[in-house]
C-alpha positions as CSV (number, residue, x, y, z in Angstrom):
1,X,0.0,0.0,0.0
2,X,3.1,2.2,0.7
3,X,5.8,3.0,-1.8
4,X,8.4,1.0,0.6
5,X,11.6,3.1,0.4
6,X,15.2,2.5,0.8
7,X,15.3,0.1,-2.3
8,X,12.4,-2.5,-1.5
9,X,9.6,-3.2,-3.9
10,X,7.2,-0.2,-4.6
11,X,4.1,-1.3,-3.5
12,X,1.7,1.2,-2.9
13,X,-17.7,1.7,-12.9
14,X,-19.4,3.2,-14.1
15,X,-23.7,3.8,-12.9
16,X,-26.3,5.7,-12.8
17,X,-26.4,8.8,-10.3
18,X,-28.8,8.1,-7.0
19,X,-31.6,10.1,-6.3
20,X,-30.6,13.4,-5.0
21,X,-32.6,12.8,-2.0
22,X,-29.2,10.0,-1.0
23,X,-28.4,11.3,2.4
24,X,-24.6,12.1,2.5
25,X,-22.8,9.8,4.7
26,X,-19.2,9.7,6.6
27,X,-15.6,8.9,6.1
28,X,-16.0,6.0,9.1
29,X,-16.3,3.1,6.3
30,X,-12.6,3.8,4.6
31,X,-11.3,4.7,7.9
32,X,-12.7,1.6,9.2
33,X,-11.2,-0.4,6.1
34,X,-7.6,1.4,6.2
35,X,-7.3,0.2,9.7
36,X,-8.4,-2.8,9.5
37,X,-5.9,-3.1,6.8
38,X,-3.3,-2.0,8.6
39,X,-4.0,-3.9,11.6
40,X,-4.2,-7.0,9.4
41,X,-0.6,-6.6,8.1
42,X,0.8,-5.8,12.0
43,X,-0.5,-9.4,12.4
44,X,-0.1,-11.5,9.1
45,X,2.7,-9.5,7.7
46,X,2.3,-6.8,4.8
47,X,2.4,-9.0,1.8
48,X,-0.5,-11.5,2.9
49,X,-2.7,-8.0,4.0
50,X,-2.3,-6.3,0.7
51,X,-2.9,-9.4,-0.8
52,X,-6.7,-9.6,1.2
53,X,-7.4,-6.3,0.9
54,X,-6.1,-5.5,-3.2
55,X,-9.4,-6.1,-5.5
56,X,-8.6,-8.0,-8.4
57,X,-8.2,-4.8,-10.7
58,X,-6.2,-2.9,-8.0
59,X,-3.4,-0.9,-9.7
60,X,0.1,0.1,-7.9
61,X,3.3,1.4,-9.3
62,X,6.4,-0.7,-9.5
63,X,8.1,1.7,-10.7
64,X,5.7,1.8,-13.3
65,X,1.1,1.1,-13.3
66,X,1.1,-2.7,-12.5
67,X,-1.6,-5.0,-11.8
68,X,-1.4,-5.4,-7.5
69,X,-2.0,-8.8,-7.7
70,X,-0.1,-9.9,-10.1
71,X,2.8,-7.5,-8.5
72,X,2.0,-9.5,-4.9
73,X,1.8,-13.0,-6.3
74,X,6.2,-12.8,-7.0
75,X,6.5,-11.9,-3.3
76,X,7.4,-15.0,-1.2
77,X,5.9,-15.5,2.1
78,X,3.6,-13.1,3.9
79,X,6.0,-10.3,4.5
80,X,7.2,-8.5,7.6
81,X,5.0,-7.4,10.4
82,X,6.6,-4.1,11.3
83,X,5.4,-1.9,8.3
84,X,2.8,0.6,10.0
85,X,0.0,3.4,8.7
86,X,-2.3,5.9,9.9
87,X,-5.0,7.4,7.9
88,X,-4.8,11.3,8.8
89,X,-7.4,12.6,6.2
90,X,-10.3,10.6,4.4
91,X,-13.2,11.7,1.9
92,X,-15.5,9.3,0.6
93,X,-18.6,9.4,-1.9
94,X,-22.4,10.6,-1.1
95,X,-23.3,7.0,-2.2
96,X,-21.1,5.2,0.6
97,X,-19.2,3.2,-1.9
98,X,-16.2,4.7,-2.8
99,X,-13.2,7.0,-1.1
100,X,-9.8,7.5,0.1
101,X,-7.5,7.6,2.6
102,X,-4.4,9.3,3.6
103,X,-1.8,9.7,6.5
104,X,1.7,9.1,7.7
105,X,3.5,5.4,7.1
106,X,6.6,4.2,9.4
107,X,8.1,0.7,10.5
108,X,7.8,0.0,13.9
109,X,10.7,0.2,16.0
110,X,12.5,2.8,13.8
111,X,12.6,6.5,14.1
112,X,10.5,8.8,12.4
113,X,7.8,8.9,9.1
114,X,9.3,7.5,6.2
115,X,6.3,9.6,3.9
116,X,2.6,9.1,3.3
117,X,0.5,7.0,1.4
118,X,-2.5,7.4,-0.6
119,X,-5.0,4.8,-1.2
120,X,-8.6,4.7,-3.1
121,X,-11.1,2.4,-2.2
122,X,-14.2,0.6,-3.8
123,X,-16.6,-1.2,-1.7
124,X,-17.5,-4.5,-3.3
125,X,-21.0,-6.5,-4.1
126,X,-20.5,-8.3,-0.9
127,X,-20.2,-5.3,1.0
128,X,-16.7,-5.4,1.5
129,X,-13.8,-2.8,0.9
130,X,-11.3,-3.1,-1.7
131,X,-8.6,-1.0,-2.4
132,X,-8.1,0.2,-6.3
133,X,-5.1,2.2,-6.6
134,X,-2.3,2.3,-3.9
135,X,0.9,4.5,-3.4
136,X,2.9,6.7,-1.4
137,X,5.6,9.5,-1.7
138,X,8.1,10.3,0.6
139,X,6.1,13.4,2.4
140,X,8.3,15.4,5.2
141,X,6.9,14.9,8.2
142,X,8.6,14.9,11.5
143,X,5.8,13.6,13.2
144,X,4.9,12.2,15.9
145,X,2.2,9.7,14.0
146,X,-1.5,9.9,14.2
147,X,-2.7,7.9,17.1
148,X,-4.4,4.9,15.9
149,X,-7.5,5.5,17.2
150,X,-7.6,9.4,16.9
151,X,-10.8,11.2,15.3
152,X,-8.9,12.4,12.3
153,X,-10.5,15.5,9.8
154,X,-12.2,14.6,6.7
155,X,-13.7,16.0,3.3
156,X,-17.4,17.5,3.4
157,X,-19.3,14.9,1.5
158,X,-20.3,16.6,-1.9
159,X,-24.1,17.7,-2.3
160,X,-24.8,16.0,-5.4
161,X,-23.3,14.6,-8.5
162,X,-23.4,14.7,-11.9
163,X,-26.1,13.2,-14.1
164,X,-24.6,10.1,-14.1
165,X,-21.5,8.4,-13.4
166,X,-20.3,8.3,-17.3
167,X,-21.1,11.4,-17.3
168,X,-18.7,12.2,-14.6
169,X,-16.2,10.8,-16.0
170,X,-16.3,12.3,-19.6
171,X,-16.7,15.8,-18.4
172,X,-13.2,15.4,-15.4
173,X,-11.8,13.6,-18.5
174,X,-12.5,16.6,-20.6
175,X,-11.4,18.8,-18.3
176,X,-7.9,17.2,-17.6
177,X,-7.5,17.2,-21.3
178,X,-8.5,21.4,-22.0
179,X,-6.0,22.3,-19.0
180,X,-3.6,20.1,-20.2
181,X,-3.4,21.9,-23.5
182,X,-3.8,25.4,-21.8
183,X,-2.0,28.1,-23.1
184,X,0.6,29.1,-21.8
185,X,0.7,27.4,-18.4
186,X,-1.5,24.9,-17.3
187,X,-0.9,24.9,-14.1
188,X,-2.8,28.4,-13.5
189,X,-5.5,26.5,-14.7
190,X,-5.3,24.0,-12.3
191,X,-4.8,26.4,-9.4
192,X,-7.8,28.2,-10.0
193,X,-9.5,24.3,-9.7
194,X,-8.3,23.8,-6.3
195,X,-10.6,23.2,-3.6
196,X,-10.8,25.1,-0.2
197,X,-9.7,22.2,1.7
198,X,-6.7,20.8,-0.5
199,X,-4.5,18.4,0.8
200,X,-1.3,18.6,-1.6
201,X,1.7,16.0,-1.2
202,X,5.1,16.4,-3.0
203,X,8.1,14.2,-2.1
204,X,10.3,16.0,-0.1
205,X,7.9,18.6,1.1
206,X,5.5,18.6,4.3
207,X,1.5,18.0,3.2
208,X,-0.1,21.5,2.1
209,X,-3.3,21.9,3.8
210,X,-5.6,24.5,2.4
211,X,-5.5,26.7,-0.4
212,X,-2.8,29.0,0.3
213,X,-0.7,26.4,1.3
214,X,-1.4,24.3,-1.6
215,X,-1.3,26.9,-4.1
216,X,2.5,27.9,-2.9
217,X,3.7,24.2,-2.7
218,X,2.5,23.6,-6.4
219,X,3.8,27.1,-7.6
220,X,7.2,25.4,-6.2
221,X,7.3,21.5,-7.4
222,X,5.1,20.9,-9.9
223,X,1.0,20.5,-11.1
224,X,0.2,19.3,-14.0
225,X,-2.9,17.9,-16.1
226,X,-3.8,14.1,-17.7
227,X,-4.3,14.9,-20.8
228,X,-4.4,10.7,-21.3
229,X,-5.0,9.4,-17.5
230,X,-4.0,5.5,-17.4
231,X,-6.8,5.0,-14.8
232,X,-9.8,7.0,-14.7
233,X,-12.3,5.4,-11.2
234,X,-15.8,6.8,-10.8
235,X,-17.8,6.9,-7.7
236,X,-21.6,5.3,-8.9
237,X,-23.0,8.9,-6.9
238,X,-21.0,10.3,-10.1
239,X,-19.2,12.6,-7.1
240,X,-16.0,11.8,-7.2
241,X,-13.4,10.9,-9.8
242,X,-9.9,9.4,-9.3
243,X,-7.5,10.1,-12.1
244,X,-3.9,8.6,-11.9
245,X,-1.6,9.6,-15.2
246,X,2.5,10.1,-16.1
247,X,3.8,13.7,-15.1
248,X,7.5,15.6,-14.9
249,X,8.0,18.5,-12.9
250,X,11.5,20.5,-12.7
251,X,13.4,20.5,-9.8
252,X,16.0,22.6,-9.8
253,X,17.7,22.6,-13.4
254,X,16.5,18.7,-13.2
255,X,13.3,17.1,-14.8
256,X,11.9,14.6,-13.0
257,X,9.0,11.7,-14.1
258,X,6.6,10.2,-12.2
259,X,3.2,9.6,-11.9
260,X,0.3,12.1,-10.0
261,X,-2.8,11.0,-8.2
262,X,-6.0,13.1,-8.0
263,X,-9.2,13.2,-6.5
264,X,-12.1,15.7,-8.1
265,X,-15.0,16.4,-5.7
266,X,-18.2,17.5,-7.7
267,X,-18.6,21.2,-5.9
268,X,-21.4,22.9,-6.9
269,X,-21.9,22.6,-11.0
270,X,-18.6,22.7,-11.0
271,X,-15.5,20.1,-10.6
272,X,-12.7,21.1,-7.9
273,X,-9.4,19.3,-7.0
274,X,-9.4,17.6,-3.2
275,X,-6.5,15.7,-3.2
276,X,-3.3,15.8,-5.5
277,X,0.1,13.7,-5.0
278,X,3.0,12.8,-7.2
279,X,5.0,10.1,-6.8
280,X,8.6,10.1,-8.1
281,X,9.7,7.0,-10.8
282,X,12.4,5.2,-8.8
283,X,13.8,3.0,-11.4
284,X,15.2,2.2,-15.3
285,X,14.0,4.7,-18.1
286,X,10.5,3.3,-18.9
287,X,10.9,1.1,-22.3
């Protein structure tokens, strides 16, 4: 679920809108699916808990998009028990069904955060949770973690979606693609797109929380648009869409590639960025 550092393996639907009389609802089902998650791996060992908890489709980068399972099923045994992680922020969809998760991961008995991971979750015909897409980035924080148990902040559920949940999808896919041609940056577009309560990771970099925040950590890394996302996920409430695609961003005279992870909240009539995260590509030039 994490992008495991110092050299280990990087592991990090489409429906028709409900009524618009769906009640919102809260975070407490991917928080309550994170840590059991988590809790899970403290016992079994990581590999055996990502392997339970990955849905069949689940994406994660190593370095590169790679199916999860087929990523876990070349990992012998079930994997140390002293990876940890905290969900710290959490936003899920009006229809209860899909979300994502946040916070701080560390191994136990070590000093200090090694970065944060991101996570988007589906819940499944049998009720369960499944996570989708999985990674992390090596976020400064000096901590201390999260408590396990802590009541942690999360997004306002939106008011209502679009018409439908293709319909969701074409018009943040449509979107992505204008910005990404914008002339002649389009990263002021995508500012302007920023929700109030942004959360904003970038390696090397504390979380930005907030718009100001936000706005001055991506005027000094990077922000960029999918003009051709490799994974596009759609909450059915036609809410929420999660767009992962390939960006580069300059740091200092250097040009780095890697891959970002967004969240759009439906706000309104109009579409607005909750969640944004790159995570560098740690490995041979892609062939």
């Amino acid at each position: 679920m994490r992008r495991i550092l110092f050299g280990s393996l990087v592991l990090a639907a489409c429906a028709t809108s409900p009524a618009a009389t769906t009640p919102p609802v809260a975070s407490n089902p991917v928080i309550v699916a994170e840590r059991t998650f988590a809790a899970d791996a403290a016992q079994r060992g990581w590999a055996a808990a990502f392997r339970s908890y990955a849905a069949a489709d689940a994406i994660t980068l190593s370095p590169d998009p790679v199916n999860a399972q087929e990523n876990l099923a070349r990992i012998e045994g079930d994997g140390e028990t002293t990876l940890d992680w905290r969900p710290a922020y959490a936003g899920i969809s009006r229809g209860g069904d899909f979300g994502f998760t946040t916070g701080p991961f560390l191994f136990r008995g070590r000093d200090g955060i090694v970065g944060h991971y991101f996570t988007v979750w589906r819940r499944q015909p049998d009720g369960g949770w499944k996570w989708i897409f999985d990674a992390g980035t090596d976020v400064r924080d000096p901590g201390p973690p999260v408590a396990v148990d802590a009541d942690i902040p999360t997004l306002n559920v939106a008011a209502s979606g679009a018409s439908s949940a293709s319909a969701a999808a074409e018009e943040v896919r449509a979107l992505e693609h204008y910005i990404a041609i914008a002339r002649p940056d389009p990263r002021e577009q995508l500012l302007r797109r920023l929700a109030d309560d942004i959360r904003l990771n970038r390696p090397g970099h504390a979380p930005a929380i907030g718009i100001e925040e936000a706005t001055a950590l991506a005027q000094a890394t990077g922000l960029d648009a999918a003009q051709e996302p490799l994974m596009l996920e759609v909450a059915s409430a036609a809410d929420m869409v999660f767009v992962m695609a390939r960006t580069s961003w300059l740091e200092g005279e250097e040009r780095r590639e890697g891959y970002l992870a967004r969240v759009w909240q439906r706000q309104g009539q109009d579409w607005r960025i909750v969640f944004d995260e790159i995570v560098p590509r740690r490995g041979p030039p892609a062939g």
